[in-house]
mmCIF file as Biopython writes it, N, C-alpha, C and O atoms, coordinates in Angstrom:
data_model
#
loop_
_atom_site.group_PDB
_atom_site.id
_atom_site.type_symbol
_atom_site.label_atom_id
_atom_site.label_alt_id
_atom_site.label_comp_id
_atom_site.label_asym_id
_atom_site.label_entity_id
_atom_site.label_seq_id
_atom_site.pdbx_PDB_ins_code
_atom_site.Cartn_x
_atom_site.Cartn_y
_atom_site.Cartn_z
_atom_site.occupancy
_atom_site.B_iso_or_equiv
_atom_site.auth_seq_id
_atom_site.auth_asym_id
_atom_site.pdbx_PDB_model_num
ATOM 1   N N  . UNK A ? 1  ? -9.441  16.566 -199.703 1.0 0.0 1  A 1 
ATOM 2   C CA . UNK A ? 1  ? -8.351  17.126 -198.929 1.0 0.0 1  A 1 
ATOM 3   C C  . UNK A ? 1  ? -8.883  18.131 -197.911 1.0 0.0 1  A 1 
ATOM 4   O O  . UNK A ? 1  ? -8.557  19.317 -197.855 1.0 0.0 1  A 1 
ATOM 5   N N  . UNK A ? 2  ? -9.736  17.506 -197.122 1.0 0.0 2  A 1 
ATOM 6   C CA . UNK A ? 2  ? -10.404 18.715 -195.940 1.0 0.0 2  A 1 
ATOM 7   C C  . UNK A ? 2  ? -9.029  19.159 -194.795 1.0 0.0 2  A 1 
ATOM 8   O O  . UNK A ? 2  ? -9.155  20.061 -193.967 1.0 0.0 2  A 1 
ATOM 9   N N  . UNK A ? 3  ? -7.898  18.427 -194.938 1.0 0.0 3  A 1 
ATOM 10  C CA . UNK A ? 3  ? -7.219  18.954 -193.828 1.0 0.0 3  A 1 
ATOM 11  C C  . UNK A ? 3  ? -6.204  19.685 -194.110 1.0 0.0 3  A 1 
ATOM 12  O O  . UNK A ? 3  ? -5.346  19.940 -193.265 1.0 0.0 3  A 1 
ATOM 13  N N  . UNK A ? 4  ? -6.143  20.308 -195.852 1.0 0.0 4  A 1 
ATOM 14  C CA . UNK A ? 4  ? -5.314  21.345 -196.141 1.0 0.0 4  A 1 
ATOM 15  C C  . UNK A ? 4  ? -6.383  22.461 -196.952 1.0 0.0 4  A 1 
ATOM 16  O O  . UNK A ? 4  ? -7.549  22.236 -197.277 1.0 0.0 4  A 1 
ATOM 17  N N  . UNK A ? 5  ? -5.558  23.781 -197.172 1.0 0.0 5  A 1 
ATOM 18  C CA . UNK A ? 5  ? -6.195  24.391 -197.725 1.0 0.0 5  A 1 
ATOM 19  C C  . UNK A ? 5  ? -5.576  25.165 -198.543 1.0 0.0 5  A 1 
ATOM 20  O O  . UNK A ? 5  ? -4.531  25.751 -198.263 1.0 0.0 5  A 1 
ATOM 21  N N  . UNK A ? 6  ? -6.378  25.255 -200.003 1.0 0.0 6  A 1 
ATOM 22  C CA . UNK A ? 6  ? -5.834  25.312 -201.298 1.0 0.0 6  A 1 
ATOM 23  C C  . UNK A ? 6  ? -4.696  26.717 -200.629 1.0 0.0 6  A 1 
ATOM 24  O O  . UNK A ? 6  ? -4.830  27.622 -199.805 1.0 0.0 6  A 1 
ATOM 25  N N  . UNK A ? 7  ? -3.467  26.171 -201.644 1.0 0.0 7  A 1 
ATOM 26  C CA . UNK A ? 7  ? -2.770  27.177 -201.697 1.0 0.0 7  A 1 
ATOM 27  C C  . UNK A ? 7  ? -1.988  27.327 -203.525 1.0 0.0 7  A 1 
ATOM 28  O O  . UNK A ? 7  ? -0.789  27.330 -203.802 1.0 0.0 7  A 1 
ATOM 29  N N  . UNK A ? 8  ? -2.685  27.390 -204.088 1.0 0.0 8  A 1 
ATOM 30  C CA . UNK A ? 8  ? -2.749  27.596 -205.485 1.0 0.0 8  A 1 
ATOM 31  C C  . UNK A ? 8  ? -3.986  27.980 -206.463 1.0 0.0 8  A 1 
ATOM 32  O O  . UNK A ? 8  ? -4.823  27.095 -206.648 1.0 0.0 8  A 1 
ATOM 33  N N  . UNK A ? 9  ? -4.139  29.054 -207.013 1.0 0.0 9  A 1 
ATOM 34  C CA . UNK A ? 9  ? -5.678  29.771 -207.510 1.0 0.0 9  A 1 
ATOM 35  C C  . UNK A ? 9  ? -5.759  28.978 -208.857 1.0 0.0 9  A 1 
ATOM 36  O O  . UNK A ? 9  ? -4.814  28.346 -209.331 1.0 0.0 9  A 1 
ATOM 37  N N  . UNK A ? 10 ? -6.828  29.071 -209.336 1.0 0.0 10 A 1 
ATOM 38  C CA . UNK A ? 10 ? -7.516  28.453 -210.589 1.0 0.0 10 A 1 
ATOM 39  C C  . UNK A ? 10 ? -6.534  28.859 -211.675 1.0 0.0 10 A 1 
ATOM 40  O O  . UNK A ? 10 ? -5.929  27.825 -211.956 1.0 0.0 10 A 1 
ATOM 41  N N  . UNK A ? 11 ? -6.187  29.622 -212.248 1.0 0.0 11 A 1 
ATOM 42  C CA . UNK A ? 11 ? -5.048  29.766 -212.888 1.0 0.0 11 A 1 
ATOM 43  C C  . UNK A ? 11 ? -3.876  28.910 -213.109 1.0 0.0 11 A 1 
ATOM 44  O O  . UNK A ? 11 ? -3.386  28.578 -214.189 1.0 0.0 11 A 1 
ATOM 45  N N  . UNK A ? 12 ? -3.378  28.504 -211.529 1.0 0.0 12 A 1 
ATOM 46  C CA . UNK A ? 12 ? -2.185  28.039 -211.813 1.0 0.0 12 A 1 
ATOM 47  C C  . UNK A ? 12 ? -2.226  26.576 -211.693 1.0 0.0 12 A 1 
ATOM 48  O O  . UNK A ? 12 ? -1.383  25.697 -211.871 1.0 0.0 12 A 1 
ATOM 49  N N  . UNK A ? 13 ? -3.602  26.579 -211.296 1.0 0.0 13 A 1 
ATOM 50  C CA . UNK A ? 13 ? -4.351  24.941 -211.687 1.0 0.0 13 A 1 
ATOM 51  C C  . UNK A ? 13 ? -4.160  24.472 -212.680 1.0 0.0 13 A 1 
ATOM 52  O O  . UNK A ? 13 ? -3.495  23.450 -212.850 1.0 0.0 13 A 1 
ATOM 53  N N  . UNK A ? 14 ? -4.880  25.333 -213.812 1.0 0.0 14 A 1 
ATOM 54  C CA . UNK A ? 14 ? -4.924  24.904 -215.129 1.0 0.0 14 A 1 
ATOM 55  C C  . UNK A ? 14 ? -3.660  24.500 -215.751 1.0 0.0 14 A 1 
ATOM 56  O O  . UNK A ? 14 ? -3.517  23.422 -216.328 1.0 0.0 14 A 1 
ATOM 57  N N  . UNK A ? 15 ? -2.506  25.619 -215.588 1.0 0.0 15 A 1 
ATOM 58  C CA . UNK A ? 15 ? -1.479  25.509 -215.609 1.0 0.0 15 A 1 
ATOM 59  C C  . UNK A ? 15 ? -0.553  23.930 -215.675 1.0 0.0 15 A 1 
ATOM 60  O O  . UNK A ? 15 ? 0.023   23.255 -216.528 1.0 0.0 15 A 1 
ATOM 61  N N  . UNK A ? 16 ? -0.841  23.874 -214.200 1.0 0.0 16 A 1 
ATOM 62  C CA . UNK A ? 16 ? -0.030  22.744 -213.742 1.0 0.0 16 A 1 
ATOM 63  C C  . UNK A ? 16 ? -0.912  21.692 -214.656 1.0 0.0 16 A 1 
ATOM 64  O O  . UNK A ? 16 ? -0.489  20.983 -215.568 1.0 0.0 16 A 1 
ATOM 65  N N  . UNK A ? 17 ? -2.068  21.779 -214.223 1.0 0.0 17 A 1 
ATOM 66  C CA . UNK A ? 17 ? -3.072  20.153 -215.180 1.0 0.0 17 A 1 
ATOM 67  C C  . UNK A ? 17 ? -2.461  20.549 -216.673 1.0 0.0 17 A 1 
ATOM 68  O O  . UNK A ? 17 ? -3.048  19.677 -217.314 1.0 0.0 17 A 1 
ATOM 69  N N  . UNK A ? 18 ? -2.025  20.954 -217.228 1.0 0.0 18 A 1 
ATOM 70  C CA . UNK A ? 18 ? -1.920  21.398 -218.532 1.0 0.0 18 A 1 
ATOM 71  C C  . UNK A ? 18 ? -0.579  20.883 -218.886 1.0 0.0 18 A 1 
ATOM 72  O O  . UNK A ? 18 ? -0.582  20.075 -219.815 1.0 0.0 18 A 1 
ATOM 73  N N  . UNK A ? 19 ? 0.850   21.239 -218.226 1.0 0.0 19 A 1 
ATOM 74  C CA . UNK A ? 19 ? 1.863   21.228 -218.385 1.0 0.0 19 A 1 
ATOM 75  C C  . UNK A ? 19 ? 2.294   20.004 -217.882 1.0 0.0 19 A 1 
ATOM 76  O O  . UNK A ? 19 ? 3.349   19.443 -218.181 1.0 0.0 19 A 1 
ATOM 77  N N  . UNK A ? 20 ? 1.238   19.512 -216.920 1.0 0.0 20 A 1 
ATOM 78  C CA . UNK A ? 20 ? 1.899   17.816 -216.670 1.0 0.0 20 A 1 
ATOM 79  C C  . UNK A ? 20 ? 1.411   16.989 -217.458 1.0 0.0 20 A 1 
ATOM 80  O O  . UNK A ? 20 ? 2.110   16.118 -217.977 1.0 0.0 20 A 1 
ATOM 81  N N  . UNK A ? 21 ? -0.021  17.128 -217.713 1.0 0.0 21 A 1 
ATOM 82  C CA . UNK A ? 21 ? -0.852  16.214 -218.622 1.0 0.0 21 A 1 
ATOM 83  C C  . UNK A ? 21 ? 0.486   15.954 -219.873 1.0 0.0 21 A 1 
ATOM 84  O O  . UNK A ? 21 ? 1.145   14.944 -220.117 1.0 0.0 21 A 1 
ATOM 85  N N  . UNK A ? 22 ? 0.514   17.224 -220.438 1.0 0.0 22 A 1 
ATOM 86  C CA . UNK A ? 22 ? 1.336   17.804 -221.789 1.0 0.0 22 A 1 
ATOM 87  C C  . UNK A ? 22 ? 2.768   16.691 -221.837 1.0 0.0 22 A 1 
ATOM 88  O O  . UNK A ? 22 ? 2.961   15.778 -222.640 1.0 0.0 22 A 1 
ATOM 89  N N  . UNK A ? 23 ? 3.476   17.050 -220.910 1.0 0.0 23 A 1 
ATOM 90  C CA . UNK A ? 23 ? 4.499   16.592 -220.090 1.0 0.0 23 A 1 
ATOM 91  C C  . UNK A ? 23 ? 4.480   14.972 -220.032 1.0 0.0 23 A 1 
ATOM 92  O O  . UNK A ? 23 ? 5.187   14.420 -220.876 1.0 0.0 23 A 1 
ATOM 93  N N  . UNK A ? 24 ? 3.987   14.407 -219.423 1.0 0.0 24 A 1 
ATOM 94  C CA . UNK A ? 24 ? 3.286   12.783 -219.281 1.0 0.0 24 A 1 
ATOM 95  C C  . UNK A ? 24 ? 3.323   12.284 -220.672 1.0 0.0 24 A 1 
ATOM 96  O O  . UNK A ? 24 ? 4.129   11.423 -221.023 1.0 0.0 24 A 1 
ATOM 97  N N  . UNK A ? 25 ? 2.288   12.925 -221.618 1.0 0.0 25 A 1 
ATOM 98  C CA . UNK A ? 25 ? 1.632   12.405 -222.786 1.0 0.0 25 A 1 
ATOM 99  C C  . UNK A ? 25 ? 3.565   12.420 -223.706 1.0 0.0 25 A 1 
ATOM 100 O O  . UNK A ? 25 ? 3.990   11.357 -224.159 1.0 0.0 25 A 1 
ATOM 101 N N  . UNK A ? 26 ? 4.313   13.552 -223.797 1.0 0.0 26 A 1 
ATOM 102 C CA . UNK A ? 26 ? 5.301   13.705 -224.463 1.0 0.0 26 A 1 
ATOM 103 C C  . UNK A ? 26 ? 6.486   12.704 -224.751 1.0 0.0 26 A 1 
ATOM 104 O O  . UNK A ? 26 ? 7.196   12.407 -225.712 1.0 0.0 26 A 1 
ATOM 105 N N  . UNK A ? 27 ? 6.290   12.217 -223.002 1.0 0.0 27 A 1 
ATOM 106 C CA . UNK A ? 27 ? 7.720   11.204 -222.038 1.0 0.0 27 A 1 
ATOM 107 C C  . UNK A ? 27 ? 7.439   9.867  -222.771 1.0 0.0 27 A 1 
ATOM 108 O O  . UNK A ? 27 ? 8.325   9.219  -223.328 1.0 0.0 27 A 1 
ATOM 109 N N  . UNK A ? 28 ? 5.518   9.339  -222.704 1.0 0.0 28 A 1 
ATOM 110 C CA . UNK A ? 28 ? 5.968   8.431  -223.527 1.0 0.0 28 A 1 
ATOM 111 C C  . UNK A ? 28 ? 5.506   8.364  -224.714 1.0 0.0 28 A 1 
ATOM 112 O O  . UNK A ? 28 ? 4.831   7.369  -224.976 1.0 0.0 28 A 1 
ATOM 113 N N  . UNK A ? 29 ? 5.710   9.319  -225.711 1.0 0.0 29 A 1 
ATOM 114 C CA . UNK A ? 29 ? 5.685   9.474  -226.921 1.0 0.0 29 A 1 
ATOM 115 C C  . UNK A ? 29 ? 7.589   9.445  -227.364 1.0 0.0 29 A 1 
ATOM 116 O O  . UNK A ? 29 ? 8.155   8.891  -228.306 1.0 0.0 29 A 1 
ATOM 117 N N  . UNK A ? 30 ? 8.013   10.087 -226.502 1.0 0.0 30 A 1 
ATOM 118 C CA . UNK A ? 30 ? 9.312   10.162 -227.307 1.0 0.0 30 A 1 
ATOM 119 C C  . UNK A ? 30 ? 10.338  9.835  -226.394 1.0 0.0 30 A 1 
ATOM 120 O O  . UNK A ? 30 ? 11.465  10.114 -226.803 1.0 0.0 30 A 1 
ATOM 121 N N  . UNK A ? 31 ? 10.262  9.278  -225.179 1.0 0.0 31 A 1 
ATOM 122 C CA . UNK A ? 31 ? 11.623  8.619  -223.983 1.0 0.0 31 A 1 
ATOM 123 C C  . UNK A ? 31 ? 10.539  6.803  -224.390 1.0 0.0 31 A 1 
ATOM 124 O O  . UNK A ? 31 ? 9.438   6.445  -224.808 1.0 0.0 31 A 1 
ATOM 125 N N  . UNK A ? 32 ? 12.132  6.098  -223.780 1.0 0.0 32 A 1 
ATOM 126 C CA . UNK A ? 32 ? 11.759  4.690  -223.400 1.0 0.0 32 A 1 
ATOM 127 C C  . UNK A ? 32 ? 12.328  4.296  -222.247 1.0 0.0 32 A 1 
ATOM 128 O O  . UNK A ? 32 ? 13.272  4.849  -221.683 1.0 0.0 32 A 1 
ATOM 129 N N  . UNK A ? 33 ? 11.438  2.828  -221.719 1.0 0.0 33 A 1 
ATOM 130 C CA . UNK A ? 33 ? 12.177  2.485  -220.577 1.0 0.0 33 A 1 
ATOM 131 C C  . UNK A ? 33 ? 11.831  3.069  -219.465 1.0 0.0 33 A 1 
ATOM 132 O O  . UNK A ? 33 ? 10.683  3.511  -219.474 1.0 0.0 33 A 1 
ATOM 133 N N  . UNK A ? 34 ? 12.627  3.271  -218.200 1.0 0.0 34 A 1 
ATOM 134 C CA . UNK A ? 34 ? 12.768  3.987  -217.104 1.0 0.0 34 A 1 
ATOM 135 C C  . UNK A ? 34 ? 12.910  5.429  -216.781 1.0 0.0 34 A 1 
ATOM 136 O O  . UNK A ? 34 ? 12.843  5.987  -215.686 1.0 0.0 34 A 1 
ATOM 137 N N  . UNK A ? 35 ? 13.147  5.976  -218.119 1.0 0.0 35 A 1 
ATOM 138 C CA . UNK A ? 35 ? 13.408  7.485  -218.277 1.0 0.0 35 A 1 
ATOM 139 C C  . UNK A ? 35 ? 12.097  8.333  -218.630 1.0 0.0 35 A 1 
ATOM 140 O O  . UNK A ? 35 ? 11.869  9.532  -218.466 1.0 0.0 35 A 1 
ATOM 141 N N  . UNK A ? 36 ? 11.158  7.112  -219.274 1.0 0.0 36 A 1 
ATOM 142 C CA . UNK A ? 36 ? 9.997   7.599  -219.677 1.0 0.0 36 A 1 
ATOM 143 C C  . UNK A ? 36 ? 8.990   7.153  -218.584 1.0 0.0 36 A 1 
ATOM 144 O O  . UNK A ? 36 ? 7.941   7.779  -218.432 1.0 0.0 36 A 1 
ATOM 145 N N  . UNK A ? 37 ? 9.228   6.323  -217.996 1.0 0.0 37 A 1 
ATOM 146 C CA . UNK A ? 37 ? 8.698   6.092  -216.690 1.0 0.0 37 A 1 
ATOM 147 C C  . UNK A ? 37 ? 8.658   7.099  -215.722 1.0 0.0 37 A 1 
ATOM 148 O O  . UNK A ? 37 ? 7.543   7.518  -215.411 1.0 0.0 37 A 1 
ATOM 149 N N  . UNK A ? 38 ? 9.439   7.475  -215.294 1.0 0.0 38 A 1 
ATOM 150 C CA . UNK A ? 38 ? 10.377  8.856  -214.528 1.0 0.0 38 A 1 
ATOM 151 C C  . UNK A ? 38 ? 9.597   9.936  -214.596 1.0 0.0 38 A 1 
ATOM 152 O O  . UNK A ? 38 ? 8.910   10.515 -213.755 1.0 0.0 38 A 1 
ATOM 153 N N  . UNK A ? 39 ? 9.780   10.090 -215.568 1.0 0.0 39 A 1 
ATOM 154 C CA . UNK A ? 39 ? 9.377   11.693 -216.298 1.0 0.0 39 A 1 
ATOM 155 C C  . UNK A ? 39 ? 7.967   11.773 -216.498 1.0 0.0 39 A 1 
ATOM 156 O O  . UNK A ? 39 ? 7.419   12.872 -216.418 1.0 0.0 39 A 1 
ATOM 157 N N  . UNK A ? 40 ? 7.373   10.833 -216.725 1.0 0.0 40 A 1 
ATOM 158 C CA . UNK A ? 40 ? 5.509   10.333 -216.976 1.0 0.0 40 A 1 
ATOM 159 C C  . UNK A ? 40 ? 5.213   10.942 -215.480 1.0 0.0 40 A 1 
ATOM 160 O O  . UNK A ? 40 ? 4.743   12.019 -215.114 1.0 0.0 40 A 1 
ATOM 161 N N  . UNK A ? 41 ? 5.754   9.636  -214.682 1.0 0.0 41 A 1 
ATOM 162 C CA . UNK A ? 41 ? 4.959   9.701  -212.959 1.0 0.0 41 A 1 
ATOM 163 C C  . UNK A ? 41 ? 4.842   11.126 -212.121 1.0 0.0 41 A 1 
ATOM 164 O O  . UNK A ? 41 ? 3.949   11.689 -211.488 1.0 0.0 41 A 1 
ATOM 165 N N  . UNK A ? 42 ? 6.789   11.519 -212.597 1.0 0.0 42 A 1 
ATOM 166 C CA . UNK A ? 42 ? 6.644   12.994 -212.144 1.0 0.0 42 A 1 
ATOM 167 C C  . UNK A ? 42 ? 6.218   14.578 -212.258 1.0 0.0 42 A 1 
ATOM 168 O O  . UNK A ? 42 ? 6.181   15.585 -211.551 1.0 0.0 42 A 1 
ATOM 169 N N  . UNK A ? 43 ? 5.893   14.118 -213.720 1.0 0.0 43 A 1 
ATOM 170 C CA . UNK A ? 43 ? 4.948   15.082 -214.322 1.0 0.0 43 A 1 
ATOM 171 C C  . UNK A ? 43 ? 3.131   14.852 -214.057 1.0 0.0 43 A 1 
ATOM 172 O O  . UNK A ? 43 ? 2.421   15.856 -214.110 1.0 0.0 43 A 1 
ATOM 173 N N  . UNK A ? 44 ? 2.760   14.048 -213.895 1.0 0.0 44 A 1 
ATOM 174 C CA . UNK A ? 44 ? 1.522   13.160 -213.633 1.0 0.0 44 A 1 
ATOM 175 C C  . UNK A ? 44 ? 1.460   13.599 -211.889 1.0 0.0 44 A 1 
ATOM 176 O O  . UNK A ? 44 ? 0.298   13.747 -211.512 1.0 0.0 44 A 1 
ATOM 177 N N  . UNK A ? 45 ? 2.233   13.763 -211.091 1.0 0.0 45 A 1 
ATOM 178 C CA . UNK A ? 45 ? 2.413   14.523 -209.843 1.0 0.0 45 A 1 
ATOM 179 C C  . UNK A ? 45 ? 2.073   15.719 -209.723 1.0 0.0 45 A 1 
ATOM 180 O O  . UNK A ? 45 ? 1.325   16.054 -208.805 1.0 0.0 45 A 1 
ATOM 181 N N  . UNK A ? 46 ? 2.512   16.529 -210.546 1.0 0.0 46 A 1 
ATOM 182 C CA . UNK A ? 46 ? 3.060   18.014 -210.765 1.0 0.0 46 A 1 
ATOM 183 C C  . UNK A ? 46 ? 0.900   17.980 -210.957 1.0 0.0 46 A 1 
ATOM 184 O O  . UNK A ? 46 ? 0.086   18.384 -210.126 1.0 0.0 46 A 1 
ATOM 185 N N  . UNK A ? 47 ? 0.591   17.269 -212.513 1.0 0.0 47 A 1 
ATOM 186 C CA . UNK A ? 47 ? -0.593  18.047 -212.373 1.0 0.0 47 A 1 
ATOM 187 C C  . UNK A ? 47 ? -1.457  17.138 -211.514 1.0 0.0 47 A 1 
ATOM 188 O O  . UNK A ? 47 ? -2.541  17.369 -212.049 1.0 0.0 47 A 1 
ATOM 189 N N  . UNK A ? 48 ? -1.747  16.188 -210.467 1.0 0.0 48 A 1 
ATOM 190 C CA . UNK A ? 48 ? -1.940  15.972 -209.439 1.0 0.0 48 A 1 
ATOM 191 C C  . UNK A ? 48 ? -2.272  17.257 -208.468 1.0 0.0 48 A 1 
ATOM 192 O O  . UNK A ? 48 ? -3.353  17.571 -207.970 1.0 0.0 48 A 1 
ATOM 193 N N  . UNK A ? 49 ? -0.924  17.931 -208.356 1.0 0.0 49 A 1 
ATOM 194 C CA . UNK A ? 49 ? -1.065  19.018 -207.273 1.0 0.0 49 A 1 
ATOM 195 C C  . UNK A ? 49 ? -2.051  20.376 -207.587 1.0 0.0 49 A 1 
ATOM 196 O O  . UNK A ? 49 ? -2.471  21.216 -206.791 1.0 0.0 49 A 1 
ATOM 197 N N  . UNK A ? 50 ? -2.287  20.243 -209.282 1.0 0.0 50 A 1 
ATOM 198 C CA . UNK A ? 50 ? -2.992  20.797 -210.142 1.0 0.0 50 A 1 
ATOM 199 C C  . UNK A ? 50 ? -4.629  20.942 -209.827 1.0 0.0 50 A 1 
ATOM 200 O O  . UNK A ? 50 ? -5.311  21.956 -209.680 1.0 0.0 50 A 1 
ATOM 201 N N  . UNK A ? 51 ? -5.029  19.350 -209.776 1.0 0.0 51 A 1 
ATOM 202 C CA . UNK A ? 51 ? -6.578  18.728 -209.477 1.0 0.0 51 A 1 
ATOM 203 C C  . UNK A ? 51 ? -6.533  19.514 -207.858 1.0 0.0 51 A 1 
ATOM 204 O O  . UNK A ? 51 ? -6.990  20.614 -207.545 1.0 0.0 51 A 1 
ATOM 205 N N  . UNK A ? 52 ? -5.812  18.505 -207.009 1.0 0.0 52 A 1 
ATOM 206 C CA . UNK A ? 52 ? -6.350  18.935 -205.873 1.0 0.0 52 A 1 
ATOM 207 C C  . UNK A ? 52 ? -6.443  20.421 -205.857 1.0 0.0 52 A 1 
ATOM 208 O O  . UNK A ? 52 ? -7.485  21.055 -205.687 1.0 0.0 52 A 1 
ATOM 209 N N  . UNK A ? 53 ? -4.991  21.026 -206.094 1.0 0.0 53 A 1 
ATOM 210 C CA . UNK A ? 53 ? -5.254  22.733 -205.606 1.0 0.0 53 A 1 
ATOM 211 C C  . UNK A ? 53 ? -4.099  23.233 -204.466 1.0 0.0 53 A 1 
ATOM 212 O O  . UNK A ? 53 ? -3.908  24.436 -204.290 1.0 0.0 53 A 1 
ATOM 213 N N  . UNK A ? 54 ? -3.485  22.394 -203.847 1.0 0.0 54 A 1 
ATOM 214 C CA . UNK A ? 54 ? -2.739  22.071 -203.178 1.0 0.0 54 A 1 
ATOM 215 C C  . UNK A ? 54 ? -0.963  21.740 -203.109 1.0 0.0 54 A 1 
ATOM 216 O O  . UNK A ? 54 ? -0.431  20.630 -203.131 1.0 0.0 54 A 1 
ATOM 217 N N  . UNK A ? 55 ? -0.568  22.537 -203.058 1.0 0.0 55 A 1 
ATOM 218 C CA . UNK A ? 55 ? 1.140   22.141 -203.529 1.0 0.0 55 A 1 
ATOM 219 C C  . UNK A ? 55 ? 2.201   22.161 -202.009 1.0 0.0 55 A 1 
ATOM 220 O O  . UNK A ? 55 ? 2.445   23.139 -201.303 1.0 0.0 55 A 1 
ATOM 221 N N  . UNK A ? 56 ? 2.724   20.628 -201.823 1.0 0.0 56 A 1 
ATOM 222 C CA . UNK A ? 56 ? 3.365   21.035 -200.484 1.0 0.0 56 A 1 
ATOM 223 C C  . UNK A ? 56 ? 4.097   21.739 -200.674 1.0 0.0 56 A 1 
ATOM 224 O O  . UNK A ? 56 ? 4.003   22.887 -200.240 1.0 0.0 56 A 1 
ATOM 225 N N  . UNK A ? 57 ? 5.239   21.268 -201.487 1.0 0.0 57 A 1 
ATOM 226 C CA . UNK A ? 57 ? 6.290   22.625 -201.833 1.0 0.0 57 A 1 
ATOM 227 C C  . UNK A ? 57 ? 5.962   24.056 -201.806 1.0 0.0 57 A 1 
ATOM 228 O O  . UNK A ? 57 ? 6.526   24.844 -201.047 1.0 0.0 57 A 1 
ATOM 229 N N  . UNK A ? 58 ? 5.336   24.281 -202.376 1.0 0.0 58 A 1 
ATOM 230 C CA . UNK A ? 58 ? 4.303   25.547 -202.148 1.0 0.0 58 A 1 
ATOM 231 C C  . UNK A ? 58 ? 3.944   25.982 -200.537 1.0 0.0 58 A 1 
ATOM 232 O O  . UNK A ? 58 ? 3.775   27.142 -200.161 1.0 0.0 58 A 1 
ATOM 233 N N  . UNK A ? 59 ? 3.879   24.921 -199.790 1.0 0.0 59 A 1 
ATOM 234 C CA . UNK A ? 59 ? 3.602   25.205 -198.542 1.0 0.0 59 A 1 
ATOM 235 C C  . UNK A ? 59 ? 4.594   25.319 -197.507 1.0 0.0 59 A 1 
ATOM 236 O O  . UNK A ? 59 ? 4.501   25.722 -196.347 1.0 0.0 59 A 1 
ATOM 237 N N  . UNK A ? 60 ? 5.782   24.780 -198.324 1.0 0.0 60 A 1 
ATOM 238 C CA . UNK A ? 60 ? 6.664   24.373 -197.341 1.0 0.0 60 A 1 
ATOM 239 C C  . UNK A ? 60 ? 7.467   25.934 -197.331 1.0 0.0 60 A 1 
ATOM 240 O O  . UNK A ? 60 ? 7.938   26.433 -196.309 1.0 0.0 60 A 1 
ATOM 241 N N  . UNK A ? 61 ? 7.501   26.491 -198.527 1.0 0.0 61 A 1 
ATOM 242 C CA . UNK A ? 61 ? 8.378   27.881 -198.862 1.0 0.0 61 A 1 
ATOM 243 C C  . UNK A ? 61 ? 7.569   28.852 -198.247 1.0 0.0 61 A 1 
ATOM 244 O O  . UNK A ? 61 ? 8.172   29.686 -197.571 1.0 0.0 61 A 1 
ATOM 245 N N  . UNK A ? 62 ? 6.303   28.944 -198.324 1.0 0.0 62 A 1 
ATOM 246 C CA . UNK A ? 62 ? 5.204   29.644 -197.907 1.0 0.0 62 A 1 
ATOM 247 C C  . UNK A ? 62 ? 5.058   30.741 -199.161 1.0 0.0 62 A 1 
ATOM 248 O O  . UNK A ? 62 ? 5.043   31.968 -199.066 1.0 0.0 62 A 1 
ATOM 249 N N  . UNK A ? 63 ? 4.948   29.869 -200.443 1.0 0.0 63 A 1 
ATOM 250 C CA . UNK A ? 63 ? 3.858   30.527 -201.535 1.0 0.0 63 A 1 
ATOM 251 C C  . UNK A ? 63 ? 2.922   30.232 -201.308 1.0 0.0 63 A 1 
ATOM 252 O O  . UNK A ? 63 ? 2.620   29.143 -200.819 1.0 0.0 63 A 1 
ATOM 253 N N  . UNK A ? 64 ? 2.028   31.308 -201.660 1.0 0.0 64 A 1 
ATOM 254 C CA . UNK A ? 64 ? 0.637   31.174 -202.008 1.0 0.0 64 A 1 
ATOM 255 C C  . UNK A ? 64 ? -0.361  32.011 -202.494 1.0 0.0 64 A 1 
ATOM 256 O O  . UNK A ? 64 ? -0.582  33.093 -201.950 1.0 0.0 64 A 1 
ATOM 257 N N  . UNK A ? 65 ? -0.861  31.700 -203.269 1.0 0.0 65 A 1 
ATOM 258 C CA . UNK A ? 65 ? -1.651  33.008 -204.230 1.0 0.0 65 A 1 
ATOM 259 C C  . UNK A ? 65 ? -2.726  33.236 -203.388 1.0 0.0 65 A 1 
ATOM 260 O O  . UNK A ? 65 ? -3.501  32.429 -202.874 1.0 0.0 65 A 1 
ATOM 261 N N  . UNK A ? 66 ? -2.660  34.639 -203.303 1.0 0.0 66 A 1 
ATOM 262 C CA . UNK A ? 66 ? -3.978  35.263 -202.585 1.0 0.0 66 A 1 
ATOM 263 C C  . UNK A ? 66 ? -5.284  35.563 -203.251 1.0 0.0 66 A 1 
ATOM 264 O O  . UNK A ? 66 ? -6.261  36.153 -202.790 1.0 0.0 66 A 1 
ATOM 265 N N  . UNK A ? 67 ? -5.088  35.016 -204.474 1.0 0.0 67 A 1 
ATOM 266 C CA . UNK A ? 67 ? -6.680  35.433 -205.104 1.0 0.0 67 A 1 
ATOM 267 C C  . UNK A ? 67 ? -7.430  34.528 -204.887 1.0 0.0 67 A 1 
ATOM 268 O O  . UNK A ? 67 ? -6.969  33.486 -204.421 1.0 0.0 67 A 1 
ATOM 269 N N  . UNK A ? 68 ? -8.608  34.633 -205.118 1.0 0.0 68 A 1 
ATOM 270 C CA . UNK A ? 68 ? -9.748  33.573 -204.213 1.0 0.0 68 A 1 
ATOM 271 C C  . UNK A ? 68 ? -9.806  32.616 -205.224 1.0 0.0 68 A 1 
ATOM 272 O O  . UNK A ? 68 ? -9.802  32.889 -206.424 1.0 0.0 68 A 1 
ATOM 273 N N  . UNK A ? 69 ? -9.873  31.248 -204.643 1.0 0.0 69 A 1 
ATOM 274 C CA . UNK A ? 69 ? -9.842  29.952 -205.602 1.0 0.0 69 A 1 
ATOM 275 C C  . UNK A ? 69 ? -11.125 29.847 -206.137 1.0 0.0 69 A 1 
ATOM 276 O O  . UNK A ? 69 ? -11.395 28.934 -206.917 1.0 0.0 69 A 1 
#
């Protein structure tokens, strides 16, 4: 992602990789169908934005953690 720049610190990395992974693994342990589909992909997003470092939403509001990544 050279043409953005992180706007989320190591912290809230972990975070997000943590709570979507968590999230994902839960949907299809205990939803079926399309609901567990749903809830997998969009949590699987969430810590997506996690890996890269990068959150548009985040960009679009203009959060962003100022501690050094």
């Amino acid at each position: 992602m050279a043409f953005f720049r992180k706007n989320i610190g190591r912290g809230q990395q972990a975070v997000r990789i943590g709570i979507g992974v968590g999230v994902a693994l839960l949907a299809y342990g205990f939803l079926n169908g399309w609901l567990a589909l749903l809830v997998g992909v969009s949590s699987l997003s969430f810590a997506l934005t996690g890996i890269v470092g990068y959150c548009p939403a985040c960009a679009v509001a203009g959060v962003h953690d100022r501690s050094k990544p």
